[in-house]
PyMOL Python script that loads the backbone (N, CA, C, O; Angstrom):
from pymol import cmd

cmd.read_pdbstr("""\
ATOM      1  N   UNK A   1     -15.008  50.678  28.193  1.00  0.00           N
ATOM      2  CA  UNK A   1     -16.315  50.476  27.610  1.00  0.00           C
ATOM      3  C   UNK A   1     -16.238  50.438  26.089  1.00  0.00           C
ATOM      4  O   UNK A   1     -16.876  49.709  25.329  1.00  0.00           O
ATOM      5  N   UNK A   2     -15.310  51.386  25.791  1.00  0.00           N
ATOM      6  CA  UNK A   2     -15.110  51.024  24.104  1.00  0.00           C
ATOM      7  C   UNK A   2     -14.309  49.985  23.755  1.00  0.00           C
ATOM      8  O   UNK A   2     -13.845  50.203  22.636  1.00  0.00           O
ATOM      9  N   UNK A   3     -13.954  49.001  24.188  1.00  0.00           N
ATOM     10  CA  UNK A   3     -13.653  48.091  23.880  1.00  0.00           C
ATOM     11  C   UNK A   3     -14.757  46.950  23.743  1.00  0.00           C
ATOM     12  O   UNK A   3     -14.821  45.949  23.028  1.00  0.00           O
ATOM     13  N   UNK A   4     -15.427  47.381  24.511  1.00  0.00           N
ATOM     14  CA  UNK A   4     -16.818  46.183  24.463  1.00  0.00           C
ATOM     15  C   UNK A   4     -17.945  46.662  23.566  1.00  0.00           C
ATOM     16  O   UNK A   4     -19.043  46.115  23.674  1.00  0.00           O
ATOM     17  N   UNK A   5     -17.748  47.709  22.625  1.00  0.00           N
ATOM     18  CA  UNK A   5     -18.306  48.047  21.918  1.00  0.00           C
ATOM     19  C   UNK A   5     -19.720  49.473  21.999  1.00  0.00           C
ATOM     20  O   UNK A   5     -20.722  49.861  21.400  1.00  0.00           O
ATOM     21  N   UNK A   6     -18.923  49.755  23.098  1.00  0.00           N
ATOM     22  CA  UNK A   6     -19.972  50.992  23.323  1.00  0.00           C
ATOM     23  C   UNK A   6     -19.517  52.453  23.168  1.00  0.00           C
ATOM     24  O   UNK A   6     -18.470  52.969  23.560  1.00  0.00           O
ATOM     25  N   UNK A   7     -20.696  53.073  22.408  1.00  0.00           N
ATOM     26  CA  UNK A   7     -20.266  54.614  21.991  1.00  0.00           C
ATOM     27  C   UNK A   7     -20.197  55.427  22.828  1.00  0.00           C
ATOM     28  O   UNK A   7     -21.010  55.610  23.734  1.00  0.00           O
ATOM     29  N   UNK A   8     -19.152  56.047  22.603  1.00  0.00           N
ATOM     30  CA  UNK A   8     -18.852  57.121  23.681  1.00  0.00           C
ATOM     31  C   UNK A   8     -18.987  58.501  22.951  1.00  0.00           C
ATOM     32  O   UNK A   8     -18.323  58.572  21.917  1.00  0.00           O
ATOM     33  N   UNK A   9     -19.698  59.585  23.278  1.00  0.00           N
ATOM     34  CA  UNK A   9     -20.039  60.459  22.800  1.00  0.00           C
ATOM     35  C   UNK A   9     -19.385  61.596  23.733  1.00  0.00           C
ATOM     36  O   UNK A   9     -19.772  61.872  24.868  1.00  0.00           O
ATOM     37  N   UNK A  10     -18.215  62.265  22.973  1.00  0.00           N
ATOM     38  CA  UNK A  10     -18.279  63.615  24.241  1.00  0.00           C
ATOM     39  C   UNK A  10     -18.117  64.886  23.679  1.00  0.00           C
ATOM     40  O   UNK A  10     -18.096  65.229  22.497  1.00  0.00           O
ATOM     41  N   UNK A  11     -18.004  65.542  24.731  1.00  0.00           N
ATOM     42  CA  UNK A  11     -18.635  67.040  24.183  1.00  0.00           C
ATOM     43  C   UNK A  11     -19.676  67.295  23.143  1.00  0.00           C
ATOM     44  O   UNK A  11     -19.382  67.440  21.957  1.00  0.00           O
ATOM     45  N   UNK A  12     -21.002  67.355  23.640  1.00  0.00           N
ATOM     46  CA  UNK A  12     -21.830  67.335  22.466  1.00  0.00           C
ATOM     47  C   UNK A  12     -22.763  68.670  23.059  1.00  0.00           C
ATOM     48  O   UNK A  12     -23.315  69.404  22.239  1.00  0.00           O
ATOM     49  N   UNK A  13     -22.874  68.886  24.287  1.00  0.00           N
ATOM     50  CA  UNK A  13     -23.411  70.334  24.645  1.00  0.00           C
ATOM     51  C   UNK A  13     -24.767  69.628  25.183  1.00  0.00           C
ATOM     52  O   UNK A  13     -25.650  70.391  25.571  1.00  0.00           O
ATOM     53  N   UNK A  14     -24.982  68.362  25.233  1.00  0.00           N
ATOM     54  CA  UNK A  14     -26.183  67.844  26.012  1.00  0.00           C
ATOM     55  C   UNK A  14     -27.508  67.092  24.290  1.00  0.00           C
ATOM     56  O   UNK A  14     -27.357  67.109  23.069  1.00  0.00           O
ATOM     57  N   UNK A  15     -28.404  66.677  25.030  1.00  0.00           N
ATOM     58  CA  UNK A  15     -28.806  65.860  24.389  1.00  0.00           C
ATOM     59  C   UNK A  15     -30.097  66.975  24.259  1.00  0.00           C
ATOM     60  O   UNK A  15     -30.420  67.697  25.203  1.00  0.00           O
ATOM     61  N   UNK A  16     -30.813  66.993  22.861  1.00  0.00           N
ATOM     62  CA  UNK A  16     -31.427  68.076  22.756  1.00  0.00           C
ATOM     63  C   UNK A  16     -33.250  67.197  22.654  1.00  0.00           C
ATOM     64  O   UNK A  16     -34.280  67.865  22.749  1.00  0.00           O
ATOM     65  N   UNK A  17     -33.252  65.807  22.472  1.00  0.00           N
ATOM     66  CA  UNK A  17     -34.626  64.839  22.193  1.00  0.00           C
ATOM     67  C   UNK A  17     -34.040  63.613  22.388  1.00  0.00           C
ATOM     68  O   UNK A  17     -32.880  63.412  22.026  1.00  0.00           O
ATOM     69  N   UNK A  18     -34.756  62.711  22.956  1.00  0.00           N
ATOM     70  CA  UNK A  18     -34.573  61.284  22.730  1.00  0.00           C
ATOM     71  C   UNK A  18     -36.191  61.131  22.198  1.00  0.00           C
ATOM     72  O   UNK A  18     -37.208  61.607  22.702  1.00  0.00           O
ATOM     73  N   UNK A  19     -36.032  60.297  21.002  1.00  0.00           N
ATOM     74  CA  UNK A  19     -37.658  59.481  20.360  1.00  0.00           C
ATOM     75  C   UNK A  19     -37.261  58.037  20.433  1.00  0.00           C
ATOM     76  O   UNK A  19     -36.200  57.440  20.617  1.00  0.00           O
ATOM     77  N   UNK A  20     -38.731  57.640  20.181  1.00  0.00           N
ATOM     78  CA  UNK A  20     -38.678  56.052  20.378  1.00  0.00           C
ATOM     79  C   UNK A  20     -39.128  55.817  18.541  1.00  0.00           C
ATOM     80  O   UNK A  20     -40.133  56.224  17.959  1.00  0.00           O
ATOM     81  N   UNK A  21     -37.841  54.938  17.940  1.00  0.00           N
ATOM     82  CA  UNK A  21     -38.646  54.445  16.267  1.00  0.00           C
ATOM     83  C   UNK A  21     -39.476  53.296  16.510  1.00  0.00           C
ATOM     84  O   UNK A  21     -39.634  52.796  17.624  1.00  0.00           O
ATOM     85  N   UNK A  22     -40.006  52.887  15.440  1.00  0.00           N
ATOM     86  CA  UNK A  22     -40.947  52.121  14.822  1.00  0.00           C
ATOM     87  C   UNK A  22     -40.511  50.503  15.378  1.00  0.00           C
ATOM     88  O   UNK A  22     -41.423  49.752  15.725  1.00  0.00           O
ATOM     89  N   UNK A  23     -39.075  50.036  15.432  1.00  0.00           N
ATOM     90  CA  UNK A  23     -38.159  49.090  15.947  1.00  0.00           C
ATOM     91  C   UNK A  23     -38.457  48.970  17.527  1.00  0.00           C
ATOM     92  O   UNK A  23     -38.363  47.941  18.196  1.00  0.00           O
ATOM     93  N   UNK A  24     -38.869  50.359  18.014  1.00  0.00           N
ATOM     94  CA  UNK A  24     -38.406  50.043  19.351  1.00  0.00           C
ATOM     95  C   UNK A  24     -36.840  50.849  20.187  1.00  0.00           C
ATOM     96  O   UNK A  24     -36.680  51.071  21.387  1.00  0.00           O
ATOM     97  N   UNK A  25     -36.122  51.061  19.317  1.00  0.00           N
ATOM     98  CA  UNK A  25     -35.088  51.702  19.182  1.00  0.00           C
ATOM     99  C   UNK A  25     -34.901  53.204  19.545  1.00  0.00           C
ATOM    100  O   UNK A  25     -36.001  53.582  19.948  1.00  0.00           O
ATOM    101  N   UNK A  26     -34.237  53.975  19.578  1.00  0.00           N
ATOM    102  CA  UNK A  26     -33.748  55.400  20.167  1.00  0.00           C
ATOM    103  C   UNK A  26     -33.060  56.138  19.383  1.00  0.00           C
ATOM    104  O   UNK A  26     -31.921  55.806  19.056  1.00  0.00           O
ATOM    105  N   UNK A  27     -33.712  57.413  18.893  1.00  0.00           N
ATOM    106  CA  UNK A  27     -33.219  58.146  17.968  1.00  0.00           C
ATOM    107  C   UNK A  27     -32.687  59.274  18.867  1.00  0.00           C
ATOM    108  O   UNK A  27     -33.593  59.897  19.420  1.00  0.00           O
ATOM    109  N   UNK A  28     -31.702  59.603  19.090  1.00  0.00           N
ATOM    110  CA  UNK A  28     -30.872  60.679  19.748  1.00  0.00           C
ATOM    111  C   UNK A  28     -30.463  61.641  19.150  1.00  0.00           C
ATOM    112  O   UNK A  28     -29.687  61.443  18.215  1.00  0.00           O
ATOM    113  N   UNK A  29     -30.811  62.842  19.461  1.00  0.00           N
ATOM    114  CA  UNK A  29     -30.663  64.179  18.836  1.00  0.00           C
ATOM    115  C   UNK A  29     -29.882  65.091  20.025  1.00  0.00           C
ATOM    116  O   UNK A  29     -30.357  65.274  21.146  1.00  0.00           O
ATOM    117  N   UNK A  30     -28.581  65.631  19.554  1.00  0.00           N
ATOM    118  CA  UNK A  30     -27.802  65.725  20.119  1.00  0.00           C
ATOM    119  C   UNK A  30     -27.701  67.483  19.925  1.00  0.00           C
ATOM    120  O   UNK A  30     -27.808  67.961  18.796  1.00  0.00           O
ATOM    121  N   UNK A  31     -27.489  68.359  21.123  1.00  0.00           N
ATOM    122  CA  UNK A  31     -27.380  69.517  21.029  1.00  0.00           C
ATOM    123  C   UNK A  31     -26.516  70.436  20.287  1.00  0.00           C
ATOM    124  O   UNK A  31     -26.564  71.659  20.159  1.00  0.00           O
ATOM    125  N   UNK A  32     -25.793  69.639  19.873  1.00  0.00           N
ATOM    126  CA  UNK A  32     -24.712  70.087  18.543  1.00  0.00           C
ATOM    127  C   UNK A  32     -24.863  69.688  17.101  1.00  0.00           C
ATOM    128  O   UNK A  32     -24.026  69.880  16.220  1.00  0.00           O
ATOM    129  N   UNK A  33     -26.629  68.813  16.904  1.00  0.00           N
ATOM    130  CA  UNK A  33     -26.767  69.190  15.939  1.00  0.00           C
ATOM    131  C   UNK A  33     -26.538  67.475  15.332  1.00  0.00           C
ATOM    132  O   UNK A  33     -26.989  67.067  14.262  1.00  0.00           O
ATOM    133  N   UNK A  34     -25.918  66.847  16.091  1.00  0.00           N
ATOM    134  CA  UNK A  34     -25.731  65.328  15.239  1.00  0.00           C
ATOM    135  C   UNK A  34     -26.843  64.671  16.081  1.00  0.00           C
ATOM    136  O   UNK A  34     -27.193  64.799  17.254  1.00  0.00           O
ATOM    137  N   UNK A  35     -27.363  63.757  14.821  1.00  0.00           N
ATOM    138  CA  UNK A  35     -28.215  62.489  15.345  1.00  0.00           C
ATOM    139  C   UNK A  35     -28.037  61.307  15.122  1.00  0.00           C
ATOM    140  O   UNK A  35     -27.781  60.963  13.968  1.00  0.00           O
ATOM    141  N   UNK A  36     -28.142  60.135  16.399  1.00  0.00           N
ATOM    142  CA  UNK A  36     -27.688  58.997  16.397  1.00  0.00           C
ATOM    143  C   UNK A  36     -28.443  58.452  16.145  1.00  0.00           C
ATOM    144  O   UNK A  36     -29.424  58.679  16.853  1.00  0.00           O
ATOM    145  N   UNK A  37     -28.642  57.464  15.141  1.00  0.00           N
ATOM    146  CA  UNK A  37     -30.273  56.164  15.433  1.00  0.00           C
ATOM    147  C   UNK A  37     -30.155  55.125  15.790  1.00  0.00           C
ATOM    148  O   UNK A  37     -29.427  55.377  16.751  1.00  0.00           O
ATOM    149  N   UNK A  38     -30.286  53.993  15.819  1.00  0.00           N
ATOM    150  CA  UNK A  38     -30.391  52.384  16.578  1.00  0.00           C
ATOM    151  C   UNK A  38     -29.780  52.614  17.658  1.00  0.00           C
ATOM    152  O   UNK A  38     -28.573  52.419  17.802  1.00  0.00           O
ATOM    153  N   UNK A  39     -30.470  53.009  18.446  1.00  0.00           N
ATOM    154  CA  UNK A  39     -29.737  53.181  20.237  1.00  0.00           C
ATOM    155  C   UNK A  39     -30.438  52.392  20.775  1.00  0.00           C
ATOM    156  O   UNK A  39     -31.644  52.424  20.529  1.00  0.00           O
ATOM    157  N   UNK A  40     -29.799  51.238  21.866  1.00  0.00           N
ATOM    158  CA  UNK A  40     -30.387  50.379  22.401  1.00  0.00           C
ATOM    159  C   UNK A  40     -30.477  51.240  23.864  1.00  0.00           C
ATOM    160  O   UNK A  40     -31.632  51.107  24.268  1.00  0.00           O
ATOM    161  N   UNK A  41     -29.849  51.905  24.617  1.00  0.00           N
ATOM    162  CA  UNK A  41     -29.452  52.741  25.618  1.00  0.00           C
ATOM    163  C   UNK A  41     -28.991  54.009  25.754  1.00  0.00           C
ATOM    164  O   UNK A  41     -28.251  54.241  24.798  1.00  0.00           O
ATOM    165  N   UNK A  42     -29.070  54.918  26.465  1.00  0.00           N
ATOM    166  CA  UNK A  42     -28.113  56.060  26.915  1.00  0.00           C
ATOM    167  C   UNK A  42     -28.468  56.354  28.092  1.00  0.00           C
ATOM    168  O   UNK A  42     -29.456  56.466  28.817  1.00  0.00           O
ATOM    169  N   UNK A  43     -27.004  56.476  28.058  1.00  0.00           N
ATOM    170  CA  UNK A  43     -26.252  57.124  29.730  1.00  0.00           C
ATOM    171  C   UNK A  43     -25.631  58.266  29.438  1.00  0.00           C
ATOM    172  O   UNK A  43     -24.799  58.222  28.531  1.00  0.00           O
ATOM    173  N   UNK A  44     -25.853  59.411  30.050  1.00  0.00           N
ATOM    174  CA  UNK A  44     -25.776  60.500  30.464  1.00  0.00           C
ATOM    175  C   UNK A  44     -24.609  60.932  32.110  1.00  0.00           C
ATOM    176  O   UNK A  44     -24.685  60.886  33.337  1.00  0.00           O
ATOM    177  N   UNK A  45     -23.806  61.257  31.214  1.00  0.00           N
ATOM    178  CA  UNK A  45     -23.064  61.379  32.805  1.00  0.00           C
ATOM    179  C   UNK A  45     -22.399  63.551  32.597  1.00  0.00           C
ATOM    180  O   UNK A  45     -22.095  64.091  31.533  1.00  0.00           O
ATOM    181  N   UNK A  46     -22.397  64.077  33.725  1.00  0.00           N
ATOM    182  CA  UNK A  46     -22.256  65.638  33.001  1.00  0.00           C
ATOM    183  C   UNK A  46     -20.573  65.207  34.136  1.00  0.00           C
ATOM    184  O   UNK A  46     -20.357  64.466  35.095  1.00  0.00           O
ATOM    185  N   UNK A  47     -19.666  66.254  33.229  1.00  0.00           N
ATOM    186  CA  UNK A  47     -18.598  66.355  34.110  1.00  0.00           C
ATOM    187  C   UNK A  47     -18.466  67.068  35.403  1.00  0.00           C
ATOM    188  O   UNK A  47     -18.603  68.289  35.321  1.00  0.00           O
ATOM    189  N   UNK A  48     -18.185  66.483  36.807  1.00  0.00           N
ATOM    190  CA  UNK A  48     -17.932  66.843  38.379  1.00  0.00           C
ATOM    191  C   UNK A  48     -16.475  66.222  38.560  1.00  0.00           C
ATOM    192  O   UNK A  48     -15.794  65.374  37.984  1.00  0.00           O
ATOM    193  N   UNK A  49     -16.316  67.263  39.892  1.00  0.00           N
ATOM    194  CA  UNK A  49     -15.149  67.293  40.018  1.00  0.00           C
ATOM    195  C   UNK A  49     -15.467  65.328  41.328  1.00  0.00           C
ATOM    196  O   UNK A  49     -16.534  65.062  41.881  1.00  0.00           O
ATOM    197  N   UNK A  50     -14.651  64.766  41.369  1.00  0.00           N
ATOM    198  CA  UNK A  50     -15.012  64.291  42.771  1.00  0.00           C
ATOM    199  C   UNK A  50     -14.855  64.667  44.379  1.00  0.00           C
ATOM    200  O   UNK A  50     -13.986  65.395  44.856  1.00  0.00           O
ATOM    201  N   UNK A  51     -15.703  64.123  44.948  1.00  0.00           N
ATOM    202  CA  UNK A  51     -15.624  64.741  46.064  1.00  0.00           C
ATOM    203  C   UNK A  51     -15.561  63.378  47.548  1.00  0.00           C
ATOM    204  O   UNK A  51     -16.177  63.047  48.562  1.00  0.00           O
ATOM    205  N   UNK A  52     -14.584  63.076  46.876  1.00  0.00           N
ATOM    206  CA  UNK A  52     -13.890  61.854  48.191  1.00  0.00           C
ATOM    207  C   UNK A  52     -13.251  61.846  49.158  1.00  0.00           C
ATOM    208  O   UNK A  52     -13.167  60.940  49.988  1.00  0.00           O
ATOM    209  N   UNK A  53     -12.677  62.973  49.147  1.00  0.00           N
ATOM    210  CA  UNK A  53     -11.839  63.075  50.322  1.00  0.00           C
ATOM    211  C   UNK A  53     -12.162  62.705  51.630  1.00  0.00           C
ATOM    212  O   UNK A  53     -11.430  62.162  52.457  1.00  0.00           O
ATOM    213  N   UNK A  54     -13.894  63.219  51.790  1.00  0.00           N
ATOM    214  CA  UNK A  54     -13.993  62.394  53.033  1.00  0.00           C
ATOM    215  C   UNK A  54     -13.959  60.730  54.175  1.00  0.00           C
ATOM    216  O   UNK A  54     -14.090  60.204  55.280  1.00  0.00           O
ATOM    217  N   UNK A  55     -13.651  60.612  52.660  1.00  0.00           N
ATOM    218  CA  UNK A  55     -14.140  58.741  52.587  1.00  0.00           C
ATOM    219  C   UNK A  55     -12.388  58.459  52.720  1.00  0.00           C
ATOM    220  O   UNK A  55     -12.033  57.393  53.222  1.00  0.00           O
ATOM    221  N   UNK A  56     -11.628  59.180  52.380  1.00  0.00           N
ATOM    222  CA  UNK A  56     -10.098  58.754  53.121  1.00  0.00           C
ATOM    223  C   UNK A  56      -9.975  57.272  52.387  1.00  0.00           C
ATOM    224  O   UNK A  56      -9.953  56.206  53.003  1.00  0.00           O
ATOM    225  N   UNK A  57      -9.910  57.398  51.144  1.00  0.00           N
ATOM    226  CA  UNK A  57      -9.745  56.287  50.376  1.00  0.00           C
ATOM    227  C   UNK A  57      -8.441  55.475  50.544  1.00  0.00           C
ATOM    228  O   UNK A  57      -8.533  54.249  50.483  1.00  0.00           O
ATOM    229  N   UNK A  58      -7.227  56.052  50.752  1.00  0.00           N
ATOM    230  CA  UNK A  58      -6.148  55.063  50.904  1.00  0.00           C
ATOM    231  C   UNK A  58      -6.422  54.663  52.391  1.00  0.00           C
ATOM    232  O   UNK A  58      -6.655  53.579  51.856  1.00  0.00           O
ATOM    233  N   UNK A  59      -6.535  54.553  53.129  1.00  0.00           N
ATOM    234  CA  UNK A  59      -6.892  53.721  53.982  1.00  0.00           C
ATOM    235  C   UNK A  59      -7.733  52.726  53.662  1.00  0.00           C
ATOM    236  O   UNK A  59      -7.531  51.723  54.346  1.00  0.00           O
ATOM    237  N   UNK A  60      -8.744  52.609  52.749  1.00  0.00           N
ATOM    238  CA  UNK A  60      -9.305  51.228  52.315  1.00  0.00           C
ATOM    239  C   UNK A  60      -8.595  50.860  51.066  1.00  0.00           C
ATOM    240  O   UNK A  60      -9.381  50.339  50.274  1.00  0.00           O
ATOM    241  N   UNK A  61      -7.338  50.950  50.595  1.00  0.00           N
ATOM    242  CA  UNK A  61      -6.143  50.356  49.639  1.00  0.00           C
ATOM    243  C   UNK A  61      -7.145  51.069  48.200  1.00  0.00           C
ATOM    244  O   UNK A  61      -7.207  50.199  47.332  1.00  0.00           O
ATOM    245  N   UNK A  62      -7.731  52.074  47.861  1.00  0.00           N
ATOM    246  CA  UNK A  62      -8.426  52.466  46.579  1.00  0.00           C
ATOM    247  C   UNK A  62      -7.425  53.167  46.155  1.00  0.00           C
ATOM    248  O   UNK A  62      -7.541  54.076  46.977  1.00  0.00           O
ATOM    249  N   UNK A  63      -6.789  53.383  45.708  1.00  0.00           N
ATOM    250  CA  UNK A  63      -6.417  54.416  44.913  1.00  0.00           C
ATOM    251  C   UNK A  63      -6.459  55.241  43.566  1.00  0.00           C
ATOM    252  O   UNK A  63      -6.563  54.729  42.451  1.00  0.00           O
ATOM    253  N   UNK A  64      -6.360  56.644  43.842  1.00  0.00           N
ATOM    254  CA  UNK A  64      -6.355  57.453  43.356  1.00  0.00           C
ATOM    255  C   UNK A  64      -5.823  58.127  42.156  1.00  0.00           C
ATOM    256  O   UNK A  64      -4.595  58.059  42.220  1.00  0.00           O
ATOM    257  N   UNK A  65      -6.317  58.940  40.759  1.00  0.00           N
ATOM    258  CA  UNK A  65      -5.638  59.513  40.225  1.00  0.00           C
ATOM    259  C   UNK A  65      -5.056  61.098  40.538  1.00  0.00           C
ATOM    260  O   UNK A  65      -5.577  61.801  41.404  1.00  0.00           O
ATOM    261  N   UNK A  66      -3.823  61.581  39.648  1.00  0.00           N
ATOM    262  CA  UNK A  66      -3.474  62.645  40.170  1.00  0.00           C
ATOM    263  C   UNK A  66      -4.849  64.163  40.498  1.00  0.00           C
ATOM    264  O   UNK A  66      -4.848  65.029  41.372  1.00  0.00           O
ATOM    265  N   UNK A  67      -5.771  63.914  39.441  1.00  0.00           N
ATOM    266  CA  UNK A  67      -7.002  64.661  39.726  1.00  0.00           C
ATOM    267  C   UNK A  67      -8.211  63.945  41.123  1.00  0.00           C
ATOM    268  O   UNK A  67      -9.326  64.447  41.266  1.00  0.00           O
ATOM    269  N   UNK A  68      -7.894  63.172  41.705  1.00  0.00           N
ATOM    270  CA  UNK A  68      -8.371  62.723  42.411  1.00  0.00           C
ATOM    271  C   UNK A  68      -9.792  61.189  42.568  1.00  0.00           C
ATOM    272  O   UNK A  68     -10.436  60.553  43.402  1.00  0.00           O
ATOM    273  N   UNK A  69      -9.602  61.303  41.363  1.00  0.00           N
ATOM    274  CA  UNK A  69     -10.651  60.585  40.302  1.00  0.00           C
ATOM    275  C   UNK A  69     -10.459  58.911  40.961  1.00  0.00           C
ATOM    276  O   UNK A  69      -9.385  58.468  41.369  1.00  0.00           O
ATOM    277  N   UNK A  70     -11.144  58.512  40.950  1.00  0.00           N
ATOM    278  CA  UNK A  70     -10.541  56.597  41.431  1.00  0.00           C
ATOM    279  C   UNK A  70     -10.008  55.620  40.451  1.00  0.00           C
ATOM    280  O   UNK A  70     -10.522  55.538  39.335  1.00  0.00           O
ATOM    281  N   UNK A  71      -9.291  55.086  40.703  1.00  0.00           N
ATOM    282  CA  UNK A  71      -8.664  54.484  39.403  1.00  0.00           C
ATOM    283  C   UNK A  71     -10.092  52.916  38.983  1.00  0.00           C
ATOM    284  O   UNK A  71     -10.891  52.666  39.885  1.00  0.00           O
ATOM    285  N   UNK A  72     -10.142  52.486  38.287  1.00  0.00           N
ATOM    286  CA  UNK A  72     -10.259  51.316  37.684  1.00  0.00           C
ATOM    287  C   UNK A  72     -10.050  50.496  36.616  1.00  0.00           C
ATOM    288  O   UNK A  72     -10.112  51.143  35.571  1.00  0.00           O
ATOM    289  N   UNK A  73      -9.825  49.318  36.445  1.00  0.00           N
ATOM    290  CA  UNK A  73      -9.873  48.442  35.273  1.00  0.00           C
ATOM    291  C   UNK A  73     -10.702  48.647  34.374  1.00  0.00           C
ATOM    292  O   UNK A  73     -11.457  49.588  34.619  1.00  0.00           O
ATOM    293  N   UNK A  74     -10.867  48.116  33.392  1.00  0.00           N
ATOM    294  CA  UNK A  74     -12.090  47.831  32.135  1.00  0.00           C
ATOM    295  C   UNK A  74     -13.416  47.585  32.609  1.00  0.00           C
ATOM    296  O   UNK A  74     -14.526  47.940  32.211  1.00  0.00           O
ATOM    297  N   UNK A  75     -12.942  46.763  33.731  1.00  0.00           N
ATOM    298  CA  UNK A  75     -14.527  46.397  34.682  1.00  0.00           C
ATOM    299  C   UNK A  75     -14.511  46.898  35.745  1.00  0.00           C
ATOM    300  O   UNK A  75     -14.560  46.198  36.757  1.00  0.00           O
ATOM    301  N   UNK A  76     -14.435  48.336  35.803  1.00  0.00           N
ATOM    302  CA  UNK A  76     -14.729  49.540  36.819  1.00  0.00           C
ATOM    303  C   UNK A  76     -14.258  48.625  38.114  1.00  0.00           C
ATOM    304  O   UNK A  76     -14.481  49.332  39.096  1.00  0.00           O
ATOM    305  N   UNK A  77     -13.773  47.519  38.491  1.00  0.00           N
ATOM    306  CA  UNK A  77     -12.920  47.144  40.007  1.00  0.00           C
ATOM    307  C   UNK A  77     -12.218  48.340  40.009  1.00  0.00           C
ATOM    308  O   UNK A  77     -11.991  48.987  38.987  1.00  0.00           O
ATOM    309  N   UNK A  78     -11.769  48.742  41.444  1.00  0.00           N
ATOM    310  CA  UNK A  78     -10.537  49.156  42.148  1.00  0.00           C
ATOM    311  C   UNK A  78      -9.504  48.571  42.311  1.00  0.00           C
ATOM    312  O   UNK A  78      -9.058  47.542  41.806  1.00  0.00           O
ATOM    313  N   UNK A  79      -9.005  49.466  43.263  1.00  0.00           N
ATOM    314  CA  UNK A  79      -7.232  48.126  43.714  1.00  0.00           C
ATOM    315  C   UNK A  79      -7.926  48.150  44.984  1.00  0.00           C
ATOM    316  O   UNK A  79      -7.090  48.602  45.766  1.00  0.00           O
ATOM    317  N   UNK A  80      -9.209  47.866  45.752  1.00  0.00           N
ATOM    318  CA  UNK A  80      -9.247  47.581  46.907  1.00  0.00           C
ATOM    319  C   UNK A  80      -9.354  45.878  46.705  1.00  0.00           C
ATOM    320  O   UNK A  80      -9.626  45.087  45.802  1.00  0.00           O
ATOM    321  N   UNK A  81      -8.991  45.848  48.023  1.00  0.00           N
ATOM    322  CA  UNK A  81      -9.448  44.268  48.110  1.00  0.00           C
ATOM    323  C   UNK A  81     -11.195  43.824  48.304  1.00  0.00           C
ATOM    324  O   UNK A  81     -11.528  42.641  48.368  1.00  0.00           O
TER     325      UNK A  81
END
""", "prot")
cmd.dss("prot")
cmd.show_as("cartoon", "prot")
cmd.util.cbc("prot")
cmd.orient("prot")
């Protein structure tokens, strides 16, 4: 995703306000105290462990990282067919 030009923000302790400016735009106030302005978007993802095992992924050719995580490309594909 950072290659296509999108900010990646981590560890910030959570997002403390989102406002809307005058533009239309997204002022992000961040629980550690930094604020972002011209935000066209945010995504919010909190860290989990995954929980796939039931889905028996190598049997549909997906594979896996050593934490169990699914692998993908730049454009989130798998190695399934």
């Amino acid at each position: 995703m950072q290659r296509q030009g999108i900010n990646i923000y981590r560890n910030t302790n959570g997002v403390e306000k989102i406002e809307l400016d005058a533009d239309g735009l997204k002022k992000v106030t961040l629980n550690n105290g930094e604020v972002i302005e011209g935000v066209e978007c945010v995504l919010m993802a909190i860290g989990r462990s995954p929980n796939v095992e039931p889905l028996n992924l190598p049997a549909s050719g997906v594979d896996q990282n050593k934490k169990g995580y699914i692998v993908t490309d730049e454009y989130s594909k798998t190695s399934a067919d």
